[in-house]
N, C-alpha and C positions, 0 to 999 in steps of 0.2 A: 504494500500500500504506500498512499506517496507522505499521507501524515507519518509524523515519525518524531523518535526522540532517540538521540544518541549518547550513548553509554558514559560516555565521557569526551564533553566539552569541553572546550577551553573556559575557562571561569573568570571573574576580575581579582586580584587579589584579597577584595574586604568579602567576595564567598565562599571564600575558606573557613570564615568563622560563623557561619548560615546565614548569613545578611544579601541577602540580592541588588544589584543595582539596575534599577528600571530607567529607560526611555521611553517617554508618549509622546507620541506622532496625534496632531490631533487633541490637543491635551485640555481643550475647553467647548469641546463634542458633546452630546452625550455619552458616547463610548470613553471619552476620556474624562469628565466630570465621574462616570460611575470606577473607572480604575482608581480614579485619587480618593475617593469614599474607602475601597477596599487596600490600600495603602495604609490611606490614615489608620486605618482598623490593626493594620498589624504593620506599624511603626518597627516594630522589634525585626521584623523577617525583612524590611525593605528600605533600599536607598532611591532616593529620586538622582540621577545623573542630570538627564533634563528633559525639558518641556517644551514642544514644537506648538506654537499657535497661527494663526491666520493673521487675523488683525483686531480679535475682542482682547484688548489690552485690560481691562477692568477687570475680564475674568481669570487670564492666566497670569496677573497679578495676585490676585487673589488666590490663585491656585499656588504660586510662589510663598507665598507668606503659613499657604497651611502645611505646604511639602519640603517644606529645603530644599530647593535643587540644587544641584551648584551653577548649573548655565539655565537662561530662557531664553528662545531665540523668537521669533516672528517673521513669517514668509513676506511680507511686506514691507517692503526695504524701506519705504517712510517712516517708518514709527519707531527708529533706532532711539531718537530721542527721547519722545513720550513713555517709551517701554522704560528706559535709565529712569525717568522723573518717579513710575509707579512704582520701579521697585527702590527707590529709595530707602538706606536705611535698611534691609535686608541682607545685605552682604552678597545676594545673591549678583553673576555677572550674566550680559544678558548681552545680544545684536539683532539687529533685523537685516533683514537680506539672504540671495539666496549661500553666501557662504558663512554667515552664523547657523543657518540651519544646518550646513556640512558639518560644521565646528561641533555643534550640539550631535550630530549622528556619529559624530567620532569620538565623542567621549567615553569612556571603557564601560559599559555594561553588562551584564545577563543578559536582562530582554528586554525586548523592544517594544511595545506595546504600538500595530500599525492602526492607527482610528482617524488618518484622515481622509475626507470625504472625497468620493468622486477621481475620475480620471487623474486629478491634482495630485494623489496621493502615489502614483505608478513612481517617479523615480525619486522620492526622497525613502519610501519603503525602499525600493530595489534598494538603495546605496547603504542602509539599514542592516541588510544582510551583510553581516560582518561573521569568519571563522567562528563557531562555538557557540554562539549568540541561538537565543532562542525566540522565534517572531511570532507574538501574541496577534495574530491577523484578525483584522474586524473592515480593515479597506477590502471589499469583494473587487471591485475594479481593477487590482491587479492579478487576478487568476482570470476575471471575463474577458481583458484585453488582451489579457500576456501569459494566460495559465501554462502555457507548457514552455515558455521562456522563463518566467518566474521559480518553475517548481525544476527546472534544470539546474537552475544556478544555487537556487537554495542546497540543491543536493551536491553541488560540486564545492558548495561554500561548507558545509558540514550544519546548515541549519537549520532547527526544527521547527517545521511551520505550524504551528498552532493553531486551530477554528477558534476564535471568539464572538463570533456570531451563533445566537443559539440553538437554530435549527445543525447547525454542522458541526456544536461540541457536543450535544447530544448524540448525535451521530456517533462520536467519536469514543463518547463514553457508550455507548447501547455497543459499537464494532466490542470493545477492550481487545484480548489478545487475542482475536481471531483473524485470519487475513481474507483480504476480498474474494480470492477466490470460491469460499464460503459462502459470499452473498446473494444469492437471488435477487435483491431490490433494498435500496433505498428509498427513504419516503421521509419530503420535509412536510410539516405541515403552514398551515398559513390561517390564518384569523380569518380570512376575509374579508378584513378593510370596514370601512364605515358603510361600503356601499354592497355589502355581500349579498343582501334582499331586495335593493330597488331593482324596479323594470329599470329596462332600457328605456324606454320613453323620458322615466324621472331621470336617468343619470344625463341625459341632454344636457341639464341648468346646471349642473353639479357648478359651487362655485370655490376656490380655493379654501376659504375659510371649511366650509364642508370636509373638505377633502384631507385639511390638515389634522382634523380628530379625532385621530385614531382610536378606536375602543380599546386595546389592550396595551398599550408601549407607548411611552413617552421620547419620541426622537425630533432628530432635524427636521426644516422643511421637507427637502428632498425625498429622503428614506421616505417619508410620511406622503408625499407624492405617490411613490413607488408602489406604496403597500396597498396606497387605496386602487393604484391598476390593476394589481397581483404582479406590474413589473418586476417588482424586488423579489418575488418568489422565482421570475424564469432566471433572473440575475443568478440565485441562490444555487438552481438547478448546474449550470455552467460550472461556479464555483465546487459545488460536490465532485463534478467530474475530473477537476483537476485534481483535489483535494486528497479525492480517494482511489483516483485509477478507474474510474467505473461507465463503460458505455451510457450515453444519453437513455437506449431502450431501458434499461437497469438503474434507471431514476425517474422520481414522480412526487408529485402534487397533492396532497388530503387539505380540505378547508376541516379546519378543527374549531371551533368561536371559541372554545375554553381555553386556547393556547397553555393548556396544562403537561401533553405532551408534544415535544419538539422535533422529534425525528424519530422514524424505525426503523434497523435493521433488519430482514426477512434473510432465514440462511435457506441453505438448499435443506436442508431438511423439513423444512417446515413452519417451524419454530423461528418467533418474532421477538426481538428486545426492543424496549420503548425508552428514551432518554424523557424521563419529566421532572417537572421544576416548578415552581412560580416563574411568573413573568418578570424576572426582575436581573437584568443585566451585568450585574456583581456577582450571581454564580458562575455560567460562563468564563466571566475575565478571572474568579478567585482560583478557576478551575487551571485556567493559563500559567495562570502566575505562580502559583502552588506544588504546577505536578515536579516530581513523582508522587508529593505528599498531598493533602487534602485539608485547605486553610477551617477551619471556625468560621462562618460569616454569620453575621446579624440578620439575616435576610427571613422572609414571610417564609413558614414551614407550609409545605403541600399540604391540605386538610380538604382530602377525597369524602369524607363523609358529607361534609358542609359543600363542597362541590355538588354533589348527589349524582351526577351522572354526566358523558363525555360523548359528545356527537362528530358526524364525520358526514362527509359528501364528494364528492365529485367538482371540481373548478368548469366554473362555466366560460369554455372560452368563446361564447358569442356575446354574452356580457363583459369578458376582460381580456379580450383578442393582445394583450399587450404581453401576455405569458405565452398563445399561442408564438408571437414572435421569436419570444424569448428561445424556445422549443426548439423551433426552425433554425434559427441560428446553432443555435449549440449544434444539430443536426448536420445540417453546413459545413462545420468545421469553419477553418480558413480564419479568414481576418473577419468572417461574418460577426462574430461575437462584441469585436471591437469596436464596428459600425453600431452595430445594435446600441448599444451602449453611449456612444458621444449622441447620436439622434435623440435619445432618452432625455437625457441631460441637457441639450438642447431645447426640446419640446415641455421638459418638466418647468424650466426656468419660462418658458412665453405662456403656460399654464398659469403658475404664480404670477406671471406680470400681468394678466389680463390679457393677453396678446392673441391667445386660443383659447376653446372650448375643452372641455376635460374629455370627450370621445375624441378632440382631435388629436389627440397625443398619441395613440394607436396610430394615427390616420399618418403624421407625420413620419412616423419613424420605419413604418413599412415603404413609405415611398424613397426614403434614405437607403433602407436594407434591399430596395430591388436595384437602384443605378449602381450599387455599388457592392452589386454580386458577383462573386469567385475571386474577392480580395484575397491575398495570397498570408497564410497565416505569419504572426510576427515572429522573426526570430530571434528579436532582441527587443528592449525597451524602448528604444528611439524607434526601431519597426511601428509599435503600437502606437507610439504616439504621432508617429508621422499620418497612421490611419485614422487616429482619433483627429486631427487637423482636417483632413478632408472632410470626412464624414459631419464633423459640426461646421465646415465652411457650406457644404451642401445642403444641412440642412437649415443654416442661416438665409442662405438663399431661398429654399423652399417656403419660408415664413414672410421673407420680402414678398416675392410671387403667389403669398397666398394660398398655396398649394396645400395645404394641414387642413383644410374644409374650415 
């Protein structure tokens, strides 16, 4: 299988005495907000090295002042100064630009916690991947654009890619030491979104604020985009494939609305293991950051009795044709995945802006995924991102032209 954990890593010097030194990519995310909760929680087992933010200064200041980091960097080459002014008085040292965030990826760690959002996050994770290092992954974008560049080099770099996303750490804990060829079927499940009962007709108006509240998970705009397409589920599906070595046929879809259980392994015998949990994004990451051992968290305990019962259905893909995409792609192969994915991201952002209707976000990104069918798959990270460039130059155009319906 292609997750994995190696025997013996190279380690930093302060984890020889059990103390881990973490990096967060991502670090005033929601993936990154929920790792510095499970930090904080267990100060004893963890160091912060450092803290990659975008440009919410307020927050990974404040993220600063609860973690100790030693560096905080910002992708945002402006705010070199503003960053110095917030963290005043902290001791902690900090740059913006794109070679503070190198500086911050080089500082000597364990692991690297990857949570940031979107295609943005392909080459500061890739550069992430350092000898030994262990990558807590929650960025899916770079297994959808780059999975078999990504998961080459993680292997040739000796590092263990870690699911931090919860459908694929359940996964990973339902596999434990079985190998794939064992498997029959994976199965992520998915909420269904806000919009998992309207007709078609109501999801016409659908308007973002709608769209953005989600019944079970608290995330970014975006994700929260995604979820309510079922996009984030065909994202999901891609990602398992790289994840776990597993043909597209031998991966699938359950809407579950209790998101109580998160993934299932089906072996060839017959016999099925369920990954469940509360909805609550600090098991997953405590799971990352922990193994081989298994941290204490503070988190809401499963209580199936007060649940009273757990239901399941079939995804409707002529209500959320934005998975059948997803499907197709993965199916495809090639650089199809990577198209699929910048279209997304492009269509999701003129969704939020007002700019398109919420069925046109399907409408958009299928017509992106046919001009630029039988892309040639990425062999490297600048590969993907040179597809991810065209694919959102195309479909910037297709929104000029109106073409999204």
């Amino acid at each position: 299988m292609s997750v994995h954990l190696h025997t013996a890593p190279e380690r930093s010097p302060e984890s020889a005495t059990g103390v881990r030194r973490v990096t967060v990519l991502g670090a005033t995310g929601s993936v990154g907000r929920s790792t510095a909760a499970v930090l904080e929680e267990h100060r004893d087992r963890f160091r912060v090295a450092a803290l990659v933010a975008g440009s919410d200064i307020d927050g990974v200041a404040g993220l600063a002042r609860q973690l100790a980091p030693e560096f905080v960097a910002m992708a945002n080459p402006s705010l070199g100064a503003a960053l110095r002014d917030a963290l005043e008085g902290t001791g902690v040292a900090s740059g913006a630009g794109e070679a503070a965030v190198a500086d911050a990826i080089a500082l000597s760690c364990d692991v690297v916690v990857g949570a940031i959002s979107g295609a943005a996050g392909l080459r500061p994770t890739h550069a992430a991947m350092q000898p030994g290092r262990v990558m807590a992954l929650a960025n899916k974008e770079c297994l959808v654009c780059a999975g078999e560049a990504f998961m080459r080099d993680a292997a040739a770099r000796r590092v263990a890619v870690l699911p931090v996303d919860s459908e694929h750490n359940a996964l990973f804990q339902a596999l434990g030491a079985e190998t794939v060829d064992r498997v029959e079927r994976m199965t992520l499940t998915a909420s269904g979104g806000p919009f998992r009962d309207w007709s078609a007709d109501a999801m016409a108006d659908i308007t973002p604020a709608q769209a953005l509240a989600h019944p079970t998970w608290a995330m970014g705009p975006k994700i929260s985009i995604d979820s309510a397409t079922l996009m984030n589920k065909g994202l999901e599906l891609i990602e398992a494939m790289h994840l776990f070595g597993l043909p597209p046929e031998r991966l699938d879809v359950l809407v579950h609305p209790q998101s109580v259980i998160h993934g299932m392994v089906a072996f060839t015998d017959g016999s099925v293991t369920a990954g469940m949990a509360s909805p609550d994004m600090r098991i997953p990451i405590g799971h990352c950051l922990g193994l081989p051992e298994r941290l204490k968290l503070s988190t809401p305990r499963l209580d199936l009795a007060n649940i009273g019962s757990l239901t399941f259905g079939a995804p409707d893909l002529a209500r959320f044709p934005a998975l059948r995409l997803a499907q197709e792609a993965m199916a495809a192969g090639g650089g199809a995945a990577a198209v699929l994915n910048a279209a997304n991201e492009v269509a999701v952002a003129a969704f939020l802006a007002g700019r398109i209707g919420f069925c046109a976000i399907p409408t958009l990104i299928a017509g992106v995924c046919e001009t630029m069918a039988g892309a040639a798959a990425p062999s490297s990270i600048d590969d993907a991102l040179e597809i991810d460039a065209e694919a959102r130059a195309r479909a910037t155009a297709a929104l000029r032209a109106g073409c999204a319906g």
